[in-house]
N, C-alpha and C positions, 0 to 999 in steps of 0.2 A: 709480182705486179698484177692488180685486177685483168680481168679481160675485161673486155669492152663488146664481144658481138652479143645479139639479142638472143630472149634466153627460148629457148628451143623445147616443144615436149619430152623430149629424150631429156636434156638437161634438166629441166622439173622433177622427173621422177629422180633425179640426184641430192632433192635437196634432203640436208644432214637429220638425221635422226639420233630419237638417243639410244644410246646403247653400241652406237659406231666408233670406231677410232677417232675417225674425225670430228665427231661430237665430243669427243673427251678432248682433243687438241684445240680445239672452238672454245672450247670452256674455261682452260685451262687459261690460253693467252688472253681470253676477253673479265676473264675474275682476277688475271693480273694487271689488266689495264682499270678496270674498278677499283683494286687495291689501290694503286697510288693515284686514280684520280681523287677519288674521298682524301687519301692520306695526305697527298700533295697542299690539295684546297683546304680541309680542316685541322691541318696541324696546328694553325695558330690557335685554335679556338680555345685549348685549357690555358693557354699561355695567355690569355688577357688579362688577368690580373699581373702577372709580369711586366706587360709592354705598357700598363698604365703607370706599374712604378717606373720605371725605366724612361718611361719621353712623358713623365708628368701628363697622363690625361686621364680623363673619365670612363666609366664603363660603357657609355654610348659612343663614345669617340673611337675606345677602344675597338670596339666593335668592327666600327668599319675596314678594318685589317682583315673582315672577311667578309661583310656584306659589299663594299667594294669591286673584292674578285668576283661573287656572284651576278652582283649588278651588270659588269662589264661581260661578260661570262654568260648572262642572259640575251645580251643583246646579241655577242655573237655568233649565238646559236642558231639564231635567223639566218646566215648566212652559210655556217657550216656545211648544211643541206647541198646549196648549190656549188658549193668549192667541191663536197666530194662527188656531186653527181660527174666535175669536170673532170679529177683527179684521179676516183678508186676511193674505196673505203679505207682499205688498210694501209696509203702512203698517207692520208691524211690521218688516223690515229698512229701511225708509229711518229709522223712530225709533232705532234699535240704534244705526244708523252716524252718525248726530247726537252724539245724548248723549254715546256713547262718546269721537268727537272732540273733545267739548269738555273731558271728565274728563282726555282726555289732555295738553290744553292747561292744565288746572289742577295737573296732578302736574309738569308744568316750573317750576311758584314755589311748591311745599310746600316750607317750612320748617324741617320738623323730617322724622323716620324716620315717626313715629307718623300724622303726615298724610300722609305720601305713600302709607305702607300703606292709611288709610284708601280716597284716590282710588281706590290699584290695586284693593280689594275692591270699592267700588262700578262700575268698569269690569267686573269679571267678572261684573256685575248687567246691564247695559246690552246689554255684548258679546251675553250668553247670547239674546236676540233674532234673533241672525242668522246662526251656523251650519248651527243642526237647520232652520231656516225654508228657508233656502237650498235644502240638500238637498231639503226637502220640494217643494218648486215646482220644483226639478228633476224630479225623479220624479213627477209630478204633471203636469207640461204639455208635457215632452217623450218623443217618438217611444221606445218599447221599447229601440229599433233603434240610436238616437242617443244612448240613456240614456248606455251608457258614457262618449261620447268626450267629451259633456257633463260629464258630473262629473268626468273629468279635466282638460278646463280648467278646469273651479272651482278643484278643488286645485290646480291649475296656477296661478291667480291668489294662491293662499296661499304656494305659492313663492314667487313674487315678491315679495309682499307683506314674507313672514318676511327674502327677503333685502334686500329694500333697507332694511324697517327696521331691520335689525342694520346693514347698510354705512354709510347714512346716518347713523345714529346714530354709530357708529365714528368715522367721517371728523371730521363733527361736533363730535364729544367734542374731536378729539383739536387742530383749531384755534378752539373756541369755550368751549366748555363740553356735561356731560351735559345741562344745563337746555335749553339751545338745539336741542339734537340732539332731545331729546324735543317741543318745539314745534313745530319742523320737519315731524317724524309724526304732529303731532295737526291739523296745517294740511292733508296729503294724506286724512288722514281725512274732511276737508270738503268735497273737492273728490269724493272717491268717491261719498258723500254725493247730489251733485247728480248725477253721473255716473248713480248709479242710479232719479234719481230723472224723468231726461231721458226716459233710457234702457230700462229695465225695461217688458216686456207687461204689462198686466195679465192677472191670471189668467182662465182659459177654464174651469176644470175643478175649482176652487174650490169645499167647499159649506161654508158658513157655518154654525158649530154656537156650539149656546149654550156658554159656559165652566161647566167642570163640576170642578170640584180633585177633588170626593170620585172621581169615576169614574175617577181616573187608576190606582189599586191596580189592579182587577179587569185594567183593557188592559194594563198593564205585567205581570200576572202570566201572563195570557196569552201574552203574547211569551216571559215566560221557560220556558215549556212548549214553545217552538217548539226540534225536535232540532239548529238550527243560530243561530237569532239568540243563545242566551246565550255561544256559544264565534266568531263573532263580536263582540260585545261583551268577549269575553277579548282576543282579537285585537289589538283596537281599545286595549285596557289598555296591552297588554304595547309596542305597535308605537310609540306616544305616549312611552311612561315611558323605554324604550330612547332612541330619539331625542332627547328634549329633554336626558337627562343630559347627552348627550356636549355638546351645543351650549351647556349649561349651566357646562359646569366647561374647557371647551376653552381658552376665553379668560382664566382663571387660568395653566392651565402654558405656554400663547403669550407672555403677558406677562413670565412668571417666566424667567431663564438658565437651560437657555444659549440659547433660541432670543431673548428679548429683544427679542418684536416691539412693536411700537406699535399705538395703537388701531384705527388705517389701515389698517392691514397684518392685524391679526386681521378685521378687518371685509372687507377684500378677499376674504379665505379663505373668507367666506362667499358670495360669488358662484357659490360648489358650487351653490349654492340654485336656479341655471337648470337644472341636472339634473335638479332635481323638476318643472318643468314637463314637460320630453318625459317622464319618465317616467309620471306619472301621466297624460297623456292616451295613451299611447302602451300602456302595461300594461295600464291600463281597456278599449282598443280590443280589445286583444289576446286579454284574458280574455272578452269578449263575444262572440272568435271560437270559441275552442279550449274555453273553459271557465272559468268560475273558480276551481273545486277546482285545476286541470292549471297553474295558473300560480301561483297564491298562494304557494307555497310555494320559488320561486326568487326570491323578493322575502326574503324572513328569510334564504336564502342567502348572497345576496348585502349583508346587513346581516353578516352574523355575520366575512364576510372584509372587513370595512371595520375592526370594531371590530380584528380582529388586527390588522392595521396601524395602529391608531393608535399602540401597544403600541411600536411601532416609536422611535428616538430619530431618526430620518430626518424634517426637514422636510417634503419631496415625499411620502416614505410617507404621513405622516398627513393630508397633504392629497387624498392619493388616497383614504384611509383613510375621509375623513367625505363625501369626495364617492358612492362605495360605499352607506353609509349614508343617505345624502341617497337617492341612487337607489330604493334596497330601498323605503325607509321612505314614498316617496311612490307608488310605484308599487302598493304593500301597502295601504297606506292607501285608496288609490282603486279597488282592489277589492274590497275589505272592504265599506266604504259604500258603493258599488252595490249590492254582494249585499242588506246589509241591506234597503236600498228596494224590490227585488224579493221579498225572502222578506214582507214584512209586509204585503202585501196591501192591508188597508182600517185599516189603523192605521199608515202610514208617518209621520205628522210623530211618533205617540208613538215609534217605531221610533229613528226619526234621531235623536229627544232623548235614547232610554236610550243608542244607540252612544259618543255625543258626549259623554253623561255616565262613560262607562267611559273613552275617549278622553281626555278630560281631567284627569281625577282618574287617568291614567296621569301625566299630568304633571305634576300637583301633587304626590302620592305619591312615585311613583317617582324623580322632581325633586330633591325635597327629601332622601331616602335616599341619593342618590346622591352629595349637598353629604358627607352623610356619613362615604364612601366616599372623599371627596377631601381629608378634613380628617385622615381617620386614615390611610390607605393611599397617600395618593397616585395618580396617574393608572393603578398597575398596580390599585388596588382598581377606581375607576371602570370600567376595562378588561375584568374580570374580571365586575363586577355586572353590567353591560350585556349582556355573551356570557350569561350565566343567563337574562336576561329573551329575549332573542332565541333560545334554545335552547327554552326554554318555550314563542315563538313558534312557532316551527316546528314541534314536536311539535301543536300546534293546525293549524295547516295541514294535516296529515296526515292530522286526524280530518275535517277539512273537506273534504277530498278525498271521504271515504264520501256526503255527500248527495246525495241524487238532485237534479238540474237542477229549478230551478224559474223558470218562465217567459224 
């Protein structure tokens, strides 16, 4: 159970560093709660050309089997913040990673369209529990010092997470069924579950506040007067909405001639997804060296020559292509949300829940525009939309270079 008294200089000098036990045991259970929250939320994602043959719909329709979870999933990350200032961090992400598990094991025998969308909505109810929480007890119990490399293995564990649930699922699919593929990720869900629940400190530096909805306006509008958290939160939009399209609509033209792969084989493709782990602890390190302004901005970079290649009619291109984009997107990602933890001072979990809410609702938005872009244009519209969001990215990165260092 968290403690709840306030946290004490003696207790400060406590917090976790790397190279401790407890840094390895922090990491261990919080890169397992990444794993299956990516895995949990993106396993549908290869499987949508499936779920369109299967309940007759379209690739945008299809879609929302996971801009949905995100959408709802975004909103409740607003709230996340104040359930766990009331709760503790880690009864509120071992509940997340429960329920969630289970929802996902109940969308492997929905019936119809109508119920599986429902499941997936209430998963993005569930999920919203353990991102912003996450981050917050990072920033919260670990070392200044160690901040970065920690929150790149977090995301680090979201790689992994994102890729084995899309491989798995793939593979899966492709000798069983989607139904089975999806069971499969809601049974790793359970196992993370205890993982975190073996595993996880409790918190040292925790202070227990009443839950308060109404108070959440004034702190979130104060954040948005901060000259760098709201264009971080742009950041966070663009970097999310960029990414998920490509990985969204990818596995439509892999399946289609002439490349005519299998679900094996587009699910393999995704094993780019190791990239995101070195990069996002390796970027995060880096940026905690040099700077974050002096790096951020070779992460959208290096997203924006991934997308030209996917452009590309080259098999190998485009798989360099999205491996590029993997890189940028995780690497960017993971220094975005450190920055934020450090700019927000004495309101980080509201902090993480608006990033996350920007973050996600990249994905649900952008997501879904993008189904768009691939129903009317084909893979050069997708191509094309994606470089705008990534160009806009960058342009923010620019502006983020001007703030001054803060802590």
């Amino acid at each position: 159970m968290d403690g709840s008294s306030p946290a004490t200089p003696a207790v400060l000098d406590r917090r976790i560093r790397h190279g401790t036990p407890a840094f390895r045991r922090t990491n261990l259970a919080l890169f397992s709660s990444g794993f299956a929250t990516f895995g949990l939320l993106y396993c549908v994602q290869p499987l949508m050309p499936a779920l369109s043959r299967d309940f007759g719909v379209d690739a945008a329709t299809s879609s929302l089997s996971l801009s949905l979870t995100t959408a709802v999933m975004a909103v409740g990350m607003l709230f996340a913040g104040v359930i766990s200032d009331a709760f503790g961090r880690k009864p509120i992400m071992l509940a997340s990673l429960l329920a969630s598990s289970l929802l996902v094991l109940l969308t492997a025998v929905s019936p119809s369209w109508t119920l599986l969308l429902a499941a997936r909505a209430l998963l993005g109810v569930t999920l919203a529990g353990l991102p912003a929480v996450a981050m917050t007890y990072l920033s919260e119990e670990v070392h200044g010092e160690s901040l970065g490399f920690a929150m790149g293995l977090y995301i680090g564990g979201n790689a992994i997470g994102g890729m084995s649930g899309r491989l798995i699922s793939g593979f899966t699919a492709d000798h069983a069924s989607w139904r089975v593929a999806v069971a499969v990720i809601g049974a790793l869900g359970l196992l993370a579950a205890f993982l975190v629940a073996k595993g996880l400190p409790p918190s040292l530096h925790f202070e227990k506040r009443r839950a308060q909805p109404r108070a959440l306006l004034p702190v979130f509008g104060t954040l948005l007067k901060d000259k760098g958290l709201p264009w971080l939160f742009a950041e966070g939009f663009l970097l999310m909405g960029a990414f998920v399209t490509i990985y969204n609509y990818v596995s439509y033209r892999l399946l289609a001639p002439p490349f005519s792969l299998s679900q094996s084989h587009v699910g393999a493709i995704f094993m780019v997804y190791l990239i995101g782990v070195g990069a996002s602890a390796w970027m995060g390190s880096l940026a905690g060296k040099l700077g974050r302004g002096k790096v951020m901005w070779t992460a959208l970079v290096l997203m924006l020559a991934g997308v030209a290649l996917t452009a590309s009619t080259s098999l190998p291109a485009i798989v360099a292509g999205i491996a590029l984009i993997t890189f940028g997107f995780f690497g960017g990602h993971s220094i975005a949300s450190g920055w934020v933890g450090l700019r927000a001072n004495g309101a980080k979990a509201h902090a993480s829940s608006m990033y996350l809410f920007s973050y996600y609702m990249g994905s649900s938005i952008a997501g879904s525009v993008g189904g768009l872009a691939w129903t009317h244009f084909s893979w050069a519209g997708v191509a094309t939309y994606v470089a705008a969001l990534v160009i806009a990215g960058f342009a923010i990165s620019l502006k983020l270079r001007l703030l001054k260092p803060q802590k």
